[in-house]
mmJSON file of the N, C-alpha and C atoms, coordinates in Angstrom:
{"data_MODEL":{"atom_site":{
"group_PDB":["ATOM","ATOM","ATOM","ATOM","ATOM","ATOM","ATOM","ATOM","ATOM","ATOM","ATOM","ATOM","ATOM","ATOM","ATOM","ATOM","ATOM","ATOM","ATOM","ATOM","ATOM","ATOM","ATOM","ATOM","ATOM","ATOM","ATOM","ATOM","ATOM","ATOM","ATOM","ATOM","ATOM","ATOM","ATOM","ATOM","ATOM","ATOM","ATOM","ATOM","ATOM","ATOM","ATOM","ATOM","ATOM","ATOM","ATOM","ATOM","ATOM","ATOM","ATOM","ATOM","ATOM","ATOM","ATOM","ATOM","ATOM","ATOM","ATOM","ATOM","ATOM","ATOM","ATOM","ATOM","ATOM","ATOM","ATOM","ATOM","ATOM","ATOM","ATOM","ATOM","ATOM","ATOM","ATOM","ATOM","ATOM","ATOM","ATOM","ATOM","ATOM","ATOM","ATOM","ATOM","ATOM","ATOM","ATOM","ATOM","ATOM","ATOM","ATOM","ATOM","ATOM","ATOM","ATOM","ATOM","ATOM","ATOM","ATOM","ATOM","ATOM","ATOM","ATOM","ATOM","ATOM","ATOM","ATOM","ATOM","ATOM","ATOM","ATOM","ATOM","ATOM","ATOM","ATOM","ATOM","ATOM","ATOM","ATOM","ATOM","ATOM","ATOM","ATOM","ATOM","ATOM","ATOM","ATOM","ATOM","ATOM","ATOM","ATOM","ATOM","ATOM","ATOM","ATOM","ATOM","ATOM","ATOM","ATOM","ATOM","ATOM","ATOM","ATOM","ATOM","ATOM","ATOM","ATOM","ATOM","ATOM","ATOM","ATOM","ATOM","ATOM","ATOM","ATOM","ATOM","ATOM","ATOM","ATOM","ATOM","ATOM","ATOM","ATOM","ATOM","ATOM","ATOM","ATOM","ATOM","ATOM","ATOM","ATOM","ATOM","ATOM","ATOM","ATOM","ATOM","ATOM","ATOM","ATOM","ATOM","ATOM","ATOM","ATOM","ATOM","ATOM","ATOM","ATOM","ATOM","ATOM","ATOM","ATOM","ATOM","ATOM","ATOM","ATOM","ATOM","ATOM","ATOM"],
"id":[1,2,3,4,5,6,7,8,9,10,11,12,13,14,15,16,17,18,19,20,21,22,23,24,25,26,27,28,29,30,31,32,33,34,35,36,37,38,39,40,41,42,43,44,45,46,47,48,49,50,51,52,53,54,55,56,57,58,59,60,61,62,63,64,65,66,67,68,69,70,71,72,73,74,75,76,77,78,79,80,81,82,83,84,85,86,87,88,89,90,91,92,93,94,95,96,97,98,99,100,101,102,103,104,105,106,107,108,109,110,111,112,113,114,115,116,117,118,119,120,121,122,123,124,125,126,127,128,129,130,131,132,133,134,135,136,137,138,139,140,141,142,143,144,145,146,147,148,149,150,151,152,153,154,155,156,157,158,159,160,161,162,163,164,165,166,167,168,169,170,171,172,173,174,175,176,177,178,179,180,181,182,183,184,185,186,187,188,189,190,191,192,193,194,195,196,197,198],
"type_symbol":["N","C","C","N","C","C","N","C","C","N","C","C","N","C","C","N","C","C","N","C","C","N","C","C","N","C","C","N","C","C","N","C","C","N","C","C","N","C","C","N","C","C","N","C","C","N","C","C","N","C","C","N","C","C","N","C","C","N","C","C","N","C","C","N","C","C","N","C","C","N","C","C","N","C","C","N","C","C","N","C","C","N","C","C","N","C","C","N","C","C","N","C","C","N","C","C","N","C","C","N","C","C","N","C","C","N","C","C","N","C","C","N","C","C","N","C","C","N","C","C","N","C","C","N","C","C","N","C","C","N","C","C","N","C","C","N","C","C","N","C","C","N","C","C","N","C","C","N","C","C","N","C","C","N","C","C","N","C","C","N","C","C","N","C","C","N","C","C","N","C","C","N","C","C","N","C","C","N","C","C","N","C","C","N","C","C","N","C","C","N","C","C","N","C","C","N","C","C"],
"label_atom_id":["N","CA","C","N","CA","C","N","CA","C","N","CA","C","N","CA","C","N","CA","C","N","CA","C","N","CA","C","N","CA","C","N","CA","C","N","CA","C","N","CA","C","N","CA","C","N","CA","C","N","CA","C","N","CA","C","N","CA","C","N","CA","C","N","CA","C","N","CA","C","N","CA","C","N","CA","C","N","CA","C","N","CA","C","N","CA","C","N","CA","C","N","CA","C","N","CA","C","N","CA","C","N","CA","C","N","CA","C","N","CA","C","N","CA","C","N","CA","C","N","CA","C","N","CA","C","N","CA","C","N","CA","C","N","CA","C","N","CA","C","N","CA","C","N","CA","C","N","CA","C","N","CA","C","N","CA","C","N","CA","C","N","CA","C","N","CA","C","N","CA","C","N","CA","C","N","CA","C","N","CA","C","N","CA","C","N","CA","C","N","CA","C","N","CA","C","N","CA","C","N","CA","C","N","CA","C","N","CA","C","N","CA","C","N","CA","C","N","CA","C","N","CA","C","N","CA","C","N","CA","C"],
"label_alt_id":[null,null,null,null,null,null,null,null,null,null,null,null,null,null,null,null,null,null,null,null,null,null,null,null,null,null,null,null,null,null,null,null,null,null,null,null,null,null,null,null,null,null,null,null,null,null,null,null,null,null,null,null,null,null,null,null,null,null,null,null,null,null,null,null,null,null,null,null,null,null,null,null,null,null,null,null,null,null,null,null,null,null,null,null,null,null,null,null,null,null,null,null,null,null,null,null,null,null,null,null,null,null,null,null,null,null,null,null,null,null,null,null,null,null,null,null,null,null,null,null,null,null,null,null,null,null,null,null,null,null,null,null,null,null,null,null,null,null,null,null,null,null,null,null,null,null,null,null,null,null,null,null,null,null,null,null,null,null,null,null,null,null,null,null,null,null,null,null,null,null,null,null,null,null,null,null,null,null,null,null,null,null,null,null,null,null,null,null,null,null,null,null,null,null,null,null,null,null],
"label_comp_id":["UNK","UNK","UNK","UNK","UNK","UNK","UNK","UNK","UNK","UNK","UNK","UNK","UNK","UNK","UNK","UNK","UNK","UNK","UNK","UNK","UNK","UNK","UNK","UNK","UNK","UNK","UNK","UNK","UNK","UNK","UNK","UNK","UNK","UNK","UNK","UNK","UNK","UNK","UNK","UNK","UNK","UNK","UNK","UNK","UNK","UNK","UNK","UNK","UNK","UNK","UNK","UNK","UNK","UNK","UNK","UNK","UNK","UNK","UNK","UNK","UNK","UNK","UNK","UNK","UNK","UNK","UNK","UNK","UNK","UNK","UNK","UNK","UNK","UNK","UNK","UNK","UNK","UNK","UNK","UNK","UNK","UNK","UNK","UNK","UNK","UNK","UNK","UNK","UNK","UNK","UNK","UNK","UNK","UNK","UNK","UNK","UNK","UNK","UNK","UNK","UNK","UNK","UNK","UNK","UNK","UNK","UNK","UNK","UNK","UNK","UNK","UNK","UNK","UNK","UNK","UNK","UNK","UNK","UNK","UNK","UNK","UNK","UNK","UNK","UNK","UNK","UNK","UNK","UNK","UNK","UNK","UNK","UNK","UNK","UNK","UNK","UNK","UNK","UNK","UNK","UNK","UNK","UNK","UNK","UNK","UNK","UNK","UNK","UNK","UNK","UNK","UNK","UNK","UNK","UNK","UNK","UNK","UNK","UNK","UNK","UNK","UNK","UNK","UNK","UNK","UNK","UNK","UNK","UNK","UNK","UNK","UNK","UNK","UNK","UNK","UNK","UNK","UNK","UNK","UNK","UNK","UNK","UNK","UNK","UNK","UNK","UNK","UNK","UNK","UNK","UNK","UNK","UNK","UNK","UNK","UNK","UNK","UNK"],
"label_asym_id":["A","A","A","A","A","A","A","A","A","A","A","A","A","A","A","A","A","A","A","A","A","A","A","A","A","A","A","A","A","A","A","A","A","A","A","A","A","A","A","A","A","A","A","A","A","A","A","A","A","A","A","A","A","A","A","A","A","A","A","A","A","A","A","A","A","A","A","A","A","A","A","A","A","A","A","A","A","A","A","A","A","A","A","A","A","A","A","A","A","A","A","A","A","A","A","A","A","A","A","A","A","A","A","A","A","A","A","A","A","A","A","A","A","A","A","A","A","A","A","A","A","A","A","A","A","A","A","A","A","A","A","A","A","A","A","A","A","A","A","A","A","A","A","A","A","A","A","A","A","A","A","A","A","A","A","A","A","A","A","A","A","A","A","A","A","A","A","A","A","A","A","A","A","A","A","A","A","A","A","A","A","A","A","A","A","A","A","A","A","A","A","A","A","A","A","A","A","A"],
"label_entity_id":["1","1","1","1","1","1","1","1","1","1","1","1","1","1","1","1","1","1","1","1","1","1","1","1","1","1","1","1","1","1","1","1","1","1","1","1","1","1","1","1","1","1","1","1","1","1","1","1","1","1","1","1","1","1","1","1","1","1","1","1","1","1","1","1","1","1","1","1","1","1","1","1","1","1","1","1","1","1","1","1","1","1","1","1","1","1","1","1","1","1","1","1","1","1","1","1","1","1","1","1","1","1","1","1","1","1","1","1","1","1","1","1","1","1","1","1","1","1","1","1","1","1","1","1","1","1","1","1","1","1","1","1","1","1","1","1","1","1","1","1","1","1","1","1","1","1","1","1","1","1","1","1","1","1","1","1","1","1","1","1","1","1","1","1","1","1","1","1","1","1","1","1","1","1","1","1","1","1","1","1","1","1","1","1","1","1","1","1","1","1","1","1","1","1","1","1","1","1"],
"label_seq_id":[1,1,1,2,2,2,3,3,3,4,4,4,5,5,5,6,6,6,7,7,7,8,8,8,9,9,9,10,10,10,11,11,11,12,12,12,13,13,13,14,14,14,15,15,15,16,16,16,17,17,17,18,18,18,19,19,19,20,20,20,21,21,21,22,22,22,23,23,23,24,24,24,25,25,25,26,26,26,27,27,27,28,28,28,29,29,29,30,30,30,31,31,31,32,32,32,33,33,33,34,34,34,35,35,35,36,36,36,37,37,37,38,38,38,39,39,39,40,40,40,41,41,41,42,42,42,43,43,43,44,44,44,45,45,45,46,46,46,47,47,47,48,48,48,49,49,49,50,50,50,51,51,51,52,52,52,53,53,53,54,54,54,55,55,55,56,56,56,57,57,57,58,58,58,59,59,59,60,60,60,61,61,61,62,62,62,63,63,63,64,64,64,65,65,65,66,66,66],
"pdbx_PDB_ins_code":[null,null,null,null,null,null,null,null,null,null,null,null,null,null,null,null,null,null,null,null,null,null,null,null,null,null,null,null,null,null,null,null,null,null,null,null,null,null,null,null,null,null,null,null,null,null,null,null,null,null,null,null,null,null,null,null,null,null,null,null,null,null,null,null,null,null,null,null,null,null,null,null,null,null,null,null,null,null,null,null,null,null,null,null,null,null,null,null,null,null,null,null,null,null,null,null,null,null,null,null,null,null,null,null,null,null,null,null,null,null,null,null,null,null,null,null,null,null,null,null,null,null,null,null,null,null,null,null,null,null,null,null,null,null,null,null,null,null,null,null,null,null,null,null,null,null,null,null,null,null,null,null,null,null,null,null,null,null,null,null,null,null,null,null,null,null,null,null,null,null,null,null,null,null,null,null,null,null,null,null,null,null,null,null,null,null,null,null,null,null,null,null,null,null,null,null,null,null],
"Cartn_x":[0.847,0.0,0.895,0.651,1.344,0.886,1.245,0.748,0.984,0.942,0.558,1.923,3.321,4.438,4.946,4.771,5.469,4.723,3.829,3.185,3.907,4.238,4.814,6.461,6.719,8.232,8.465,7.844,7.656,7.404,6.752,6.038,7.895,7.876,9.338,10.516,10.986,11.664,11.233,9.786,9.454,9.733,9.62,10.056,11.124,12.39,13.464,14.139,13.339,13.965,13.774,12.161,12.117,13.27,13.34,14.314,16.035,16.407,17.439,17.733,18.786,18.52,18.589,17.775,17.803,18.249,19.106,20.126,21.852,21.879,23.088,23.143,22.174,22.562,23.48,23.371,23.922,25.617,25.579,26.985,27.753,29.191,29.699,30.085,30.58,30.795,29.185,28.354,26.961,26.569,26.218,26.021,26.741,28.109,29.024,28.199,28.298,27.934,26.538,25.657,24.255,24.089,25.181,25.14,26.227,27.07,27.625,26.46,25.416,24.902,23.493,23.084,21.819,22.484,23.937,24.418,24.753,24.803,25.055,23.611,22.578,21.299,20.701,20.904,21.029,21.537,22.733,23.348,22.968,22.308,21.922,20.446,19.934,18.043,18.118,17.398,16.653,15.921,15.796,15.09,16.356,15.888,16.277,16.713,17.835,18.143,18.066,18.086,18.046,19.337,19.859,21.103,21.189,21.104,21.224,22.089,22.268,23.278,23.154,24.548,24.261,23.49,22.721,22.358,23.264,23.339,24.329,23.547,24.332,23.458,22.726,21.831,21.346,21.723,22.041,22.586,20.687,20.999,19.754,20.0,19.34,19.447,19.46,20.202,21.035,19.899,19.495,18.524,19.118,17.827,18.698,18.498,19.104,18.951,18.17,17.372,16.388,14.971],
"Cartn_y":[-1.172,0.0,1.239,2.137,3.588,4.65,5.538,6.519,8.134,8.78,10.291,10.582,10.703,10.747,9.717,8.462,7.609,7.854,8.399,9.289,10.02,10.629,11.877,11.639,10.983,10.522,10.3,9.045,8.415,9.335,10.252,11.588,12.17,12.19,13.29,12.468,11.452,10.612,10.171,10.099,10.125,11.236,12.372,13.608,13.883,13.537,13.649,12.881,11.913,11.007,11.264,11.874,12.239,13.619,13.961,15.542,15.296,13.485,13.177,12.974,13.504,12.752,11.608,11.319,10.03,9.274,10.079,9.715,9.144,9.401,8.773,7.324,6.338,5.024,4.601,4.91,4.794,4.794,5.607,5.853,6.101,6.101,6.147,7.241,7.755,9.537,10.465,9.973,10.477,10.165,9.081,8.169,9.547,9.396,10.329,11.621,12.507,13.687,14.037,12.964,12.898,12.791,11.807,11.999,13.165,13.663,14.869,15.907,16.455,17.252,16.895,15.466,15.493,15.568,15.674,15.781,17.347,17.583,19.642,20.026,19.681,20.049,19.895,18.5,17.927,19.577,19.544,20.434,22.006,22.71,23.81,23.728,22.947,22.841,22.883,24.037,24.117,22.774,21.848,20.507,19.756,19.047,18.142,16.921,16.324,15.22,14.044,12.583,11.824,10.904,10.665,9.982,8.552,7.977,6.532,5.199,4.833,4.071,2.94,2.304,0.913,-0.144,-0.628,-2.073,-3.063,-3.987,-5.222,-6.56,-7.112,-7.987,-8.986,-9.489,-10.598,-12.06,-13.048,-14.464,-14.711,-15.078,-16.311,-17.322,-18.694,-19.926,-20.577,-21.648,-22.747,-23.679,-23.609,-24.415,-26.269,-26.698,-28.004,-28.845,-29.827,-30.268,-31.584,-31.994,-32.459,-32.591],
"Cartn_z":[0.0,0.0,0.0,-0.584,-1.012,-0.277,0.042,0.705,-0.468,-0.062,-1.289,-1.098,0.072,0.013,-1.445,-1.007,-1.886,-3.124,-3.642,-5.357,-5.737,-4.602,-4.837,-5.262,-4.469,-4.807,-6.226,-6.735,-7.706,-8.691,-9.042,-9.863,-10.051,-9.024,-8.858,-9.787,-9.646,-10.302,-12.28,-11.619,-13.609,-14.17,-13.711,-14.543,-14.633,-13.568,-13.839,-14.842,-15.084,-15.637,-17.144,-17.522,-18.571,-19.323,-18.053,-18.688,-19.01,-18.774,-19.109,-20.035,-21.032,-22.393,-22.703,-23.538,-24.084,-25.138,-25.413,-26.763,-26.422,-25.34,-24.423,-24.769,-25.035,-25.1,-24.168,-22.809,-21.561,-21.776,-22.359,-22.341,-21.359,-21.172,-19.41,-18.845,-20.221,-20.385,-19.913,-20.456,-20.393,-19.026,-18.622,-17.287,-16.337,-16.28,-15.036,-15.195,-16.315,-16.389,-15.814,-16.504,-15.776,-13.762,-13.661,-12.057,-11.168,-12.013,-11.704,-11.512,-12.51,-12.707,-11.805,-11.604,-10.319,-8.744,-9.188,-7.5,-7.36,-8.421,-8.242,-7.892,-8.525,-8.263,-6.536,-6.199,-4.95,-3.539,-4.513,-3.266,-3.41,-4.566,-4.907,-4.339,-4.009,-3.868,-2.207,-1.802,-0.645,0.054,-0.94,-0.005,0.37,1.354,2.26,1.639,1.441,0.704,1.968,1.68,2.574,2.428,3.859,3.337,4.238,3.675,4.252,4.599,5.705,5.397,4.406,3.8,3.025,3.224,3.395,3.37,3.195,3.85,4.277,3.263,2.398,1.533,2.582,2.076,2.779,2.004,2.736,2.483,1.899,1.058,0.56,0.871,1.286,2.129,0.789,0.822,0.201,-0.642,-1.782,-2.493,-2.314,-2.209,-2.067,-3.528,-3.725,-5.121,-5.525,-4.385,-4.507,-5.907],
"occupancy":[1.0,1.0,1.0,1.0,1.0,1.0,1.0,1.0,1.0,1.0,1.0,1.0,1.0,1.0,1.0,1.0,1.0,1.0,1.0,1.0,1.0,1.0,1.0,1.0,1.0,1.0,1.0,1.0,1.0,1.0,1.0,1.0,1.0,1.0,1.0,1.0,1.0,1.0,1.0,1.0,1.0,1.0,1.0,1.0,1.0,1.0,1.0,1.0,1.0,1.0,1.0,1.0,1.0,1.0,1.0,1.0,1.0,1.0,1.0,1.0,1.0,1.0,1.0,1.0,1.0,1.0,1.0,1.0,1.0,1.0,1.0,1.0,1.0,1.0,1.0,1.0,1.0,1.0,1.0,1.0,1.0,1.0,1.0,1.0,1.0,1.0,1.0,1.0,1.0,1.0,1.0,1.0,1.0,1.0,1.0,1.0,1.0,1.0,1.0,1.0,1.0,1.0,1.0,1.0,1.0,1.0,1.0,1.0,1.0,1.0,1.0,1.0,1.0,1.0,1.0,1.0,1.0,1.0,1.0,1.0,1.0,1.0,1.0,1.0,1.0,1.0,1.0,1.0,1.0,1.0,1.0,1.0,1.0,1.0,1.0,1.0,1.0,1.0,1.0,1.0,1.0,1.0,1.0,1.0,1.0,1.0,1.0,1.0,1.0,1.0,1.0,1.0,1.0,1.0,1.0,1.0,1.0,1.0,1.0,1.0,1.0,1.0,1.0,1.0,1.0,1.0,1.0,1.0,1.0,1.0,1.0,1.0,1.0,1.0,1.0,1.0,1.0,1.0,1.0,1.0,1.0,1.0,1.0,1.0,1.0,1.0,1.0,1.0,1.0,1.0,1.0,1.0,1.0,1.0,1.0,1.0,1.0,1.0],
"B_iso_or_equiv":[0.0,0.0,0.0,0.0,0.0,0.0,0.0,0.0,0.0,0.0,0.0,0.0,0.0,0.0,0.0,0.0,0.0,0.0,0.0,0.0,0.0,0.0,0.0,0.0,0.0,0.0,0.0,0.0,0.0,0.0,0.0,0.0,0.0,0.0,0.0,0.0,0.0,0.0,0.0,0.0,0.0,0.0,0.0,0.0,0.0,0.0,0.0,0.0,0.0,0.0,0.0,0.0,0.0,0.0,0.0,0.0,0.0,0.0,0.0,0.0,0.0,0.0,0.0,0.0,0.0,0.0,0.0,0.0,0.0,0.0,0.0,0.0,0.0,0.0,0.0,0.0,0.0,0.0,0.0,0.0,0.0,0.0,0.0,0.0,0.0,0.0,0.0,0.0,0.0,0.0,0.0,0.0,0.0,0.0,0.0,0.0,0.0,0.0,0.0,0.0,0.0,0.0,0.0,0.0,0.0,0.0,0.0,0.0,0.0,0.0,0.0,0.0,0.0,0.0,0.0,0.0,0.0,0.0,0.0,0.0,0.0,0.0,0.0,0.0,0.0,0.0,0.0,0.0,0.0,0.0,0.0,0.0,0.0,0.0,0.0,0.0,0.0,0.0,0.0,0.0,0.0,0.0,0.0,0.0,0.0,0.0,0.0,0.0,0.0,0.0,0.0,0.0,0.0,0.0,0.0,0.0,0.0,0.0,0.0,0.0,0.0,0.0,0.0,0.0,0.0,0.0,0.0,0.0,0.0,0.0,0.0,0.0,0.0,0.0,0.0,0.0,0.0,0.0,0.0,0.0,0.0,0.0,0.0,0.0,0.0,0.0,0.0,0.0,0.0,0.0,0.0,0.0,0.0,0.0,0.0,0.0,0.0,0.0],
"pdbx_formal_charge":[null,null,null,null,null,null,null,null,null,null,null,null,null,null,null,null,null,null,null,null,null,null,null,null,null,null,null,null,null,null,null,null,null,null,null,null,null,null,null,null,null,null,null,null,null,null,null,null,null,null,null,null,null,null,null,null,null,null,null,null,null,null,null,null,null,null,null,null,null,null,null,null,null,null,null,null,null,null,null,null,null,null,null,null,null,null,null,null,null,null,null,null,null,null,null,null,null,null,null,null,null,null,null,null,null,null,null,null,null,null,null,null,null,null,null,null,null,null,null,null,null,null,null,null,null,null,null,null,null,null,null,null,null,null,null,null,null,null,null,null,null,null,null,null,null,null,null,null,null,null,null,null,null,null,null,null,null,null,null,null,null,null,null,null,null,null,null,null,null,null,null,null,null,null,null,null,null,null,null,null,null,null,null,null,null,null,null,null,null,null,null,null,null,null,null,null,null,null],
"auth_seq_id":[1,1,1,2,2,2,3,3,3,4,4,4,5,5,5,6,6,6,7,7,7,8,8,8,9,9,9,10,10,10,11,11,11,12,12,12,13,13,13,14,14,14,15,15,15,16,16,16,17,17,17,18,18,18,19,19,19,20,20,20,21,21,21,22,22,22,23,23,23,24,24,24,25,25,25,26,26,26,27,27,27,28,28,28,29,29,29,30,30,30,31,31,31,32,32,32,33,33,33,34,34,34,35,35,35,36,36,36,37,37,37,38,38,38,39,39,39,40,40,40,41,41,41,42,42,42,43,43,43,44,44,44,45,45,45,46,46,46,47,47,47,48,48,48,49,49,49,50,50,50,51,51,51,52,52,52,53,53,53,54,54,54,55,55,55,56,56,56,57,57,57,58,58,58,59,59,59,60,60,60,61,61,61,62,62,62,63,63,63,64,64,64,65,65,65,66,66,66],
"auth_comp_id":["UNK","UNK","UNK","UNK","UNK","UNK","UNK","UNK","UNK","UNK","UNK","UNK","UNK","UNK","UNK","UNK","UNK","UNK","UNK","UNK","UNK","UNK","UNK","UNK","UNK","UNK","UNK","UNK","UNK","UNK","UNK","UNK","UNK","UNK","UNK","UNK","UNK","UNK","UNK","UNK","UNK","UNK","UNK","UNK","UNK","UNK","UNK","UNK","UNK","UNK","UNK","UNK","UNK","UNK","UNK","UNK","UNK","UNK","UNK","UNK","UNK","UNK","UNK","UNK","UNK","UNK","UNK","UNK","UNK","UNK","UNK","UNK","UNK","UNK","UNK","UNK","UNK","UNK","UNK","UNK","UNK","UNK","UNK","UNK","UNK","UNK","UNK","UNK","UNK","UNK","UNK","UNK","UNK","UNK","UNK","UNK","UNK","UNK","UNK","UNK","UNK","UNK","UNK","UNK","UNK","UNK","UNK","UNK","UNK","UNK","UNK","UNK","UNK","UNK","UNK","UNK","UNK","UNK","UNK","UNK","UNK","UNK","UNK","UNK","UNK","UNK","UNK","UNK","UNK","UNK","UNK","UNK","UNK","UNK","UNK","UNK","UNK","UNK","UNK","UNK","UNK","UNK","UNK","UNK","UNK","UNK","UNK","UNK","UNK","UNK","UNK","UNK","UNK","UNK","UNK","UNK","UNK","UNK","UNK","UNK","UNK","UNK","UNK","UNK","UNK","UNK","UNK","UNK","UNK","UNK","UNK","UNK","UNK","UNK","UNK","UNK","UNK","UNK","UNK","UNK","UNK","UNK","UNK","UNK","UNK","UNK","UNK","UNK","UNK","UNK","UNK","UNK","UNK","UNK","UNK","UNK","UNK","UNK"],
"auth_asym_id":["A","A","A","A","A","A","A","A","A","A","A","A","A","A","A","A","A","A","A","A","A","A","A","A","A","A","A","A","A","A","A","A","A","A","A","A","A","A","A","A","A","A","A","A","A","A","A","A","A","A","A","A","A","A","A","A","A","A","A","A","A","A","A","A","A","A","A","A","A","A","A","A","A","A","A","A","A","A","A","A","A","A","A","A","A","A","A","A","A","A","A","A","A","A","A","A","A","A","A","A","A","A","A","A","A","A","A","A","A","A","A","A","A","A","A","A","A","A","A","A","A","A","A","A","A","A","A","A","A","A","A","A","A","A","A","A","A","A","A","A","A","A","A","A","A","A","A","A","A","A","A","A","A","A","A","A","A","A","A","A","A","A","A","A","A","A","A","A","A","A","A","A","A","A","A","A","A","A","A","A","A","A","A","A","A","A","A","A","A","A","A","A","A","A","A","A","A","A"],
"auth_atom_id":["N","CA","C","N","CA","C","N","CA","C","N","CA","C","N","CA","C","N","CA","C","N","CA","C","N","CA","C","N","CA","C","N","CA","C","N","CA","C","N","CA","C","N","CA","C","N","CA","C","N","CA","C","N","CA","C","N","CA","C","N","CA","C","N","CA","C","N","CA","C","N","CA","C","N","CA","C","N","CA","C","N","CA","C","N","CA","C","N","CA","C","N","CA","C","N","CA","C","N","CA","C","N","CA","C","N","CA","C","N","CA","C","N","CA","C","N","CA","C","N","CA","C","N","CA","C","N","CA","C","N","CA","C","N","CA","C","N","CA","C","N","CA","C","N","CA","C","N","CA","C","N","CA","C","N","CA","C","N","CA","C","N","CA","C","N","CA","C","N","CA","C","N","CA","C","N","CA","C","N","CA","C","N","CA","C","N","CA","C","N","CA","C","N","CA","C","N","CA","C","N","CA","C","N","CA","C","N","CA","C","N","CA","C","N","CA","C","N","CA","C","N","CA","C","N","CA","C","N","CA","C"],
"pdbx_PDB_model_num":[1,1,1,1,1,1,1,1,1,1,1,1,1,1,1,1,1,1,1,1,1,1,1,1,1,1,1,1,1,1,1,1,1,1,1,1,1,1,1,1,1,1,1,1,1,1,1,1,1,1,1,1,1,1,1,1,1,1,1,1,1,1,1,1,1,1,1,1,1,1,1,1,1,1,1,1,1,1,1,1,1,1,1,1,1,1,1,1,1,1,1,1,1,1,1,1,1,1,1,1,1,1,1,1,1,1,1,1,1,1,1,1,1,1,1,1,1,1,1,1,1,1,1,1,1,1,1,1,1,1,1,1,1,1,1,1,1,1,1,1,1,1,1,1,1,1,1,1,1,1,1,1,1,1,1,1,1,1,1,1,1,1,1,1,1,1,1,1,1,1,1,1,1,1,1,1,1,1,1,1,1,1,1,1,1,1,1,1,1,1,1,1,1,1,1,1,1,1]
}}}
């Protein structure tokens, strides 16, 4: 279940995503520049960024071969 935060999030991310170009063909040169330029934005914007620690992988349990 979603709440109007998590819409909102989601809304926020589709548009950014649309305003990326899309002619990059994920290029690596393109890729860096693209996350250079959402981390300048990040630090120029009056909102609140969230910073989180890593997540620790989780072990998946051992399939048996049964």
């Amino acid at each position: 279940m979603t709440n109007k935060l998590d819409d909102e999030i989601i809304e926020e991310i589709r548009r950014r995503r649309q305003l990326m170009p899309s002619h990059s063909d994920y290029d690596l040169k393109d890729l860096k520049r693209i996350t250079k330029d959402l981390q300048r934005q990040e630090r120029e914007s009056d909102k609140p960024v969230v910073q989180r620690q890593p997540r620790k992988p989780q072990l998946l349990p051992k399939r048996s071969s049964v």
